[in-house]
C-alpha positions as a Markdown table, in Angstrom:
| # | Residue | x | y | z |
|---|---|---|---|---|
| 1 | Unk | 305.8 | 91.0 | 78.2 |
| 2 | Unk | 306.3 | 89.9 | 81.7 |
| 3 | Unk | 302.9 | 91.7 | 83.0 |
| 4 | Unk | 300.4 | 89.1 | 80.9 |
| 5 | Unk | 298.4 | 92.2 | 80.4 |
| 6 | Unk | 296.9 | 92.3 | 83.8 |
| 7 | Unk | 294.7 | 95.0 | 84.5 |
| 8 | Unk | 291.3 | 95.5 | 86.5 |
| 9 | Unk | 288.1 | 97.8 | 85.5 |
| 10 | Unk | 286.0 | 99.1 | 87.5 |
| 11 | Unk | 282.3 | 101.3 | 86.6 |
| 12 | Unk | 282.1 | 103.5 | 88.9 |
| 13 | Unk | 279.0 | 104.6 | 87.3 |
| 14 | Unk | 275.4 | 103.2 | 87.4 |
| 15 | Unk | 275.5 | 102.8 | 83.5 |
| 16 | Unk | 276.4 | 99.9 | 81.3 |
| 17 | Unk | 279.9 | 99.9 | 80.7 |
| 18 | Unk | 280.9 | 97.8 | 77.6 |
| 19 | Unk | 284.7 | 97.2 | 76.8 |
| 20 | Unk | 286.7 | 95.3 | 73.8 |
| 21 | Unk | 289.6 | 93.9 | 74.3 |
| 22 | Unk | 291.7 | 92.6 | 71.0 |
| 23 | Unk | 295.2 | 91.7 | 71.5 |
| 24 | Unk | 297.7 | 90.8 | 69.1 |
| 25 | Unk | 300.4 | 88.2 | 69.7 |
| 26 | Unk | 303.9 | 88.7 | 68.9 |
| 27 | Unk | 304.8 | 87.0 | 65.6 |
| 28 | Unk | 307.4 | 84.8 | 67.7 |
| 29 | Unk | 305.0 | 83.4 | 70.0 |
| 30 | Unk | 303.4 | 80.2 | 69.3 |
| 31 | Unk | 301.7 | 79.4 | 72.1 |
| 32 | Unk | 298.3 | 81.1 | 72.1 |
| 33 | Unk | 296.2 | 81.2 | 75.4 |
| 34 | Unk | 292.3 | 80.6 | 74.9 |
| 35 | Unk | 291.6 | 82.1 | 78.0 |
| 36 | Unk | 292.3 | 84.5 | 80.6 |
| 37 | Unk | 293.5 | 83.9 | 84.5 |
| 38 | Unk | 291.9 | 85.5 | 87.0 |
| 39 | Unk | 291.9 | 85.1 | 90.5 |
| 40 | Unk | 289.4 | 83.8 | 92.1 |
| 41 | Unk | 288.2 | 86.0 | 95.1 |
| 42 | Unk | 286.3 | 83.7 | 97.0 |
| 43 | Unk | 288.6 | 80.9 | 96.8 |
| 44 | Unk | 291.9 | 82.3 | 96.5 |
| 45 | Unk | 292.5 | 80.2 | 93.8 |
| 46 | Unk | 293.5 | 81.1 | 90.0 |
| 47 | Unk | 291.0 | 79.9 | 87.5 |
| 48 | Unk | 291.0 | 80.3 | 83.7 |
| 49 | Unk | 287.6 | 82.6 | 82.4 |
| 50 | Unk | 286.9 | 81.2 | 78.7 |
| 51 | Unk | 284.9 | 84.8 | 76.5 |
| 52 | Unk | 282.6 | 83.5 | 74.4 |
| 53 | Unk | 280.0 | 86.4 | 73.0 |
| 54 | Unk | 276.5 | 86.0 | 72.5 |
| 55 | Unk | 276.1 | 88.8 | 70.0 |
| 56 | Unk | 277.6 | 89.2 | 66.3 |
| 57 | Unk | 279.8 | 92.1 | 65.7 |
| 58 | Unk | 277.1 | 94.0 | 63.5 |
| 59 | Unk | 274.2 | 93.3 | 66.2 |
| 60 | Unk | 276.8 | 94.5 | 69.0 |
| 61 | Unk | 277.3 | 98.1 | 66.9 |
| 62 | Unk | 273.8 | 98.2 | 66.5 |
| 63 | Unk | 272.8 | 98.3 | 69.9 |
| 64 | Unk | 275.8 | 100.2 | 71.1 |
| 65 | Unk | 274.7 | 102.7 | 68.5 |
| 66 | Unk | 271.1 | 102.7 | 69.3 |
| 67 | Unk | 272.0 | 103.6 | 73.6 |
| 68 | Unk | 274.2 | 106.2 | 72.1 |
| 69 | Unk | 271.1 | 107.7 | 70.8 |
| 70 | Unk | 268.7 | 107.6 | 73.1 |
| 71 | Unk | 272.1 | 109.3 | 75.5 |
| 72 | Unk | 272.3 | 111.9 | 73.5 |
| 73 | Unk | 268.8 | 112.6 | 73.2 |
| 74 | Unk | 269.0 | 112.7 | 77.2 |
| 75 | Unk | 271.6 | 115.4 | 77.1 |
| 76 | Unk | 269.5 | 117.5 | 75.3 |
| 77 | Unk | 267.2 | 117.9 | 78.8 |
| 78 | Unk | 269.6 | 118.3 | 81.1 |
């Protein structure tokens, strides 16, 4: 619980790489952070990084399932 959860991704790949992320809080905490802190490279400061999405959940699965398509159909040539 001391960690905050802090992690780094990286794509190494030239591909889109989409990720979730869903966490649950502990039923004893009541504080609830909107937000995530990240550090700021350029500054060296720490700044807060408000998610917002700009898809709905079924237009998201959609298009995630539509690129797994055309990938597999890809595969099929190599």
């Amino acid at each position: 619980p001391d960690n905050y959860q802090v992690h780094q991704l990286h794509n190494k790949s030239n591909r889109v790489c989409v990720t979730i992320q869903c966490y649950q809080y502990a039923s004893e905490d009541r504080a609830h952070d909107e937000y995530f802190k990240y550090l700021n490279s350029n500054t060296g400061r720490k700044e807060s990084f408000y998610p917002d999405s700009d898809w709905d959940f079924v237009s998201f699965r959609n298009k995630v399932r539509e690129e797994w398509n055309i990938h597999l159909k890809e595969l099929e040539w190599e």
